[in-house]
C-alpha positions in Angstrom: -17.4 8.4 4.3 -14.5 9.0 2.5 -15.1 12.9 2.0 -15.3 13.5 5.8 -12.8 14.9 7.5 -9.8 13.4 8.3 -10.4 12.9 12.1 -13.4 11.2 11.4 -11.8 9.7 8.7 -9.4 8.1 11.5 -12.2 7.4 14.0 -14.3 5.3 11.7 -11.1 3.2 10.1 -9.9 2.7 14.3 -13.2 0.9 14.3 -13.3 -0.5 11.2 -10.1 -2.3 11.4 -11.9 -4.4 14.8 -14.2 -5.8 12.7 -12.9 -8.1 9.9 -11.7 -7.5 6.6 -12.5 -7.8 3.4 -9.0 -9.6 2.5 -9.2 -11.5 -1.1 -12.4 -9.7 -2.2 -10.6 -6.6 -2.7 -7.4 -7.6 -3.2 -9.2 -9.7 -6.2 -10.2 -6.6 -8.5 -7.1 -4.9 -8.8 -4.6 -8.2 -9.3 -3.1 -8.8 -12.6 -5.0 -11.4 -14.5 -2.3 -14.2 -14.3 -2.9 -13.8 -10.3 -7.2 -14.1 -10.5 -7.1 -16.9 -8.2 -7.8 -16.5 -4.1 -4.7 -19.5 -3.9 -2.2 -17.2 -6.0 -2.7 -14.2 -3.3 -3.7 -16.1 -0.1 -0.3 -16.5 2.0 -2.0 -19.7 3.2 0.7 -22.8 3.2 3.4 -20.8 1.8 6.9 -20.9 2.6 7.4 -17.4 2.0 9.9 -15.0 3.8 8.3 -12.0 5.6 8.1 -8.1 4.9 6.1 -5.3 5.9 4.7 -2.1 4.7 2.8 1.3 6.1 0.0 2.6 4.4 0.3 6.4 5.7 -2.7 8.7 6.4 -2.4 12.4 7.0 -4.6 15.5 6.5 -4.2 17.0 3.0 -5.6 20.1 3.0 -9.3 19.8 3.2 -8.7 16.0 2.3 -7.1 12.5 3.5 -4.0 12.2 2.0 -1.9 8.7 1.5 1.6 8.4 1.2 3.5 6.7 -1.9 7.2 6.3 -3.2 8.4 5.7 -6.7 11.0 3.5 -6.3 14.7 4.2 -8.3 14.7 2.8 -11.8 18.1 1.1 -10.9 17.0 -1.3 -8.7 17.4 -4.6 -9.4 13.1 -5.5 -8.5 10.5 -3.8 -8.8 12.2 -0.4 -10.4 10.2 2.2 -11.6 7.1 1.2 -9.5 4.9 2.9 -6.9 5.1 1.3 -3.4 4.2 1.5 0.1 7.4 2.4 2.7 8.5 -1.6 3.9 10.8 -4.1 3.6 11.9 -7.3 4.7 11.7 -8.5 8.6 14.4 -8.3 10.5 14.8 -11.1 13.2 14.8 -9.4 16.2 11.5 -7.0 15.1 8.1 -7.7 15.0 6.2 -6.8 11.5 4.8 -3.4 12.9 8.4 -2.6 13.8 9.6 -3.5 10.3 7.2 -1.1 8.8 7.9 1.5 11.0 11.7 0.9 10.5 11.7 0.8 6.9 9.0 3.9 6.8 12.1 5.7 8.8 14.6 4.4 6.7 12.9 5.0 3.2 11.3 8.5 4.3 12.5 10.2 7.4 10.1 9.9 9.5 10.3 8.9 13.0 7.6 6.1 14.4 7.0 8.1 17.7 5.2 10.8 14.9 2.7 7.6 14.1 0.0 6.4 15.0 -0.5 3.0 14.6 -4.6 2.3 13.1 -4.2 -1.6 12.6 -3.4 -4.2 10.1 -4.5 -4.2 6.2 -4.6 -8.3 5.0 -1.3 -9.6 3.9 -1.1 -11.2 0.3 1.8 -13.6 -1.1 4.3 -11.9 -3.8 5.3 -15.2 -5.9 8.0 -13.5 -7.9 9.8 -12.7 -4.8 8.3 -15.5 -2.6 7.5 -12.7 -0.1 4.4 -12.5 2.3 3.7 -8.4 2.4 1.9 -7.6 5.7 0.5 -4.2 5.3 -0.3 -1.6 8.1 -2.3 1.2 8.3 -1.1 4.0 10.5 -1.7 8.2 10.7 0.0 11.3 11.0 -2.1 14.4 12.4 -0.5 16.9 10.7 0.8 17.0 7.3 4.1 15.8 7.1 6.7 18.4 5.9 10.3 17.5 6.5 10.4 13.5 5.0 13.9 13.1 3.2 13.7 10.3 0.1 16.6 7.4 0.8 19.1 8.5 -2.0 19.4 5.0 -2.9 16.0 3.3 -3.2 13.1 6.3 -3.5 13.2 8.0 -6.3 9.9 10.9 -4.9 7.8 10.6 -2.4 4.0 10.9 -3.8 1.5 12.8 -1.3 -2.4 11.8 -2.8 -5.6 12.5 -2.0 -7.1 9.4 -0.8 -10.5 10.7 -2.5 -8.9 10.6 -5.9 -7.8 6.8 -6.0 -11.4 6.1 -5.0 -12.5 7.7 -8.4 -13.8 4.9 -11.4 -12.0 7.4 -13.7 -8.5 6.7 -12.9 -9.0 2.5 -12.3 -8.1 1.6 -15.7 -6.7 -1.7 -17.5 -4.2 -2.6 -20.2 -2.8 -6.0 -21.4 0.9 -5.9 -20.7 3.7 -8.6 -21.4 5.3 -9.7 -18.3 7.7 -12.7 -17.8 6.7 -13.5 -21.5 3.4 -13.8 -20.8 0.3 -11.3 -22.1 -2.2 -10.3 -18.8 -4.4 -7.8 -18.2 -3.5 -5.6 -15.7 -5.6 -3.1 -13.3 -4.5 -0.2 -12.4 -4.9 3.4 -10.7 -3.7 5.6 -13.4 -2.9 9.0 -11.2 -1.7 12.0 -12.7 1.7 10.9 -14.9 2.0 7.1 -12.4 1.0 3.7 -12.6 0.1 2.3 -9.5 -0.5 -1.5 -9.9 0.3 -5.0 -8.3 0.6 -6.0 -4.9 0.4 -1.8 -3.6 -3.1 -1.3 -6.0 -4.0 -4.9 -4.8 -3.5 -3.1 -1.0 -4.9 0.0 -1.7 -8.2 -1.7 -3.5 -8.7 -3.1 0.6 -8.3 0.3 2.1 -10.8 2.4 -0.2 -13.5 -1.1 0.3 -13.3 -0.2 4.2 -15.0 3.1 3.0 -18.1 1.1 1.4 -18.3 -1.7 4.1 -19.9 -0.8 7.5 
């Protein structure tokens, strides 16, 4: 399914989406070793503060295309890494709203260009004591004006969906993190790393594709 075309591609995900998800089963293969455990991702009794995030489709040439930032190597968290557009809630927004805000803000592009699909799973982050709630939403034409926010995105990354779905480039290493050896998966594409909570997210998307 994941070679079709993208309005089929679309279609089937629409429908998808209705019936269930596969949650801490996906998220499970690509989470760093220290966070192996369905209590360490589940948001389930924690007092977490709330963000969202947009996992964006669009047609790439002859292929689905996703849409990924690098974030600046200044920031304070998380520098360096590959993300989805999101942020934290605001409290007058609901959590589509914040994705779509922050997709705006981080990227340029407007909500009324997107089309809502549904909602991904949401997982705890425990280093920032954030629940992530990810959507899933589509643009029907290849986006070609997006502006990266001079202060957080450092490129916007435009991939074919087909190519994160390849066993070639899910690799692991053991890494020291917070003084602490783990093994860590991750989707080695092109010259990026694309690990933690966003491979965690994508992991969920591409395991829609094998699930009917």
């Amino acid at each position: 399914m994941i070679s079709k075309p993208f309005p089929d591609q679309i279609s089937f995900l629409r429908n998808r989406l209705q019936r269930g998800l596969p949650g801490l089963e996906a998220h499970l293969n690509m989470a760093p070793a220290a966070r192996a455990a369905p209590d360490s991702i589940s948001i389930k009794g924690k007092p977490c503060r709330q963000a969202a995030v947009l996992a964006l489709l669009f047609p790439l040439e002859n292929a689905t295309g996703i849409l990924l930032t690098k974030r600046k190597e200044t920031l304070s968290k998380h520098a360096g890494q590959i993300s989805f557009p999101g942020g934290k809630q605001e409290a007058d927004e609901s959590l589509p709203e914040t994705a779509l805000r922050e997709t705006e803000e981080e990227i340029g592009l407007p909500p009324h260009d997107i089309d809502m699909l549904g909602a991904l799973s949401p997982l705890y982050i425990d280093v920032s004591n954030f629940c992530v709630f990810p959507f899933l939403g589509a643009l029907h034409q290849m986006p070609t004006a997006l502006v990266p926010q001079d202060t957080e995105v450092e490129r916007i990354l435009k991939v074919p969906l087909h190519n994160l779905a390849d066993p070639a480039i899910q690799k692991e290493e053991i890494w020291t993190l917070r003084g602490q050896q783990m093994t860590i998966p991750y989707y080695a594409y092109e010259q990026e790393t694309i690990w933690g909570a966003t491979a965690m997210m994508l992991a969920e998307l591409l395991h829609l594709f094998t699930i009917r």
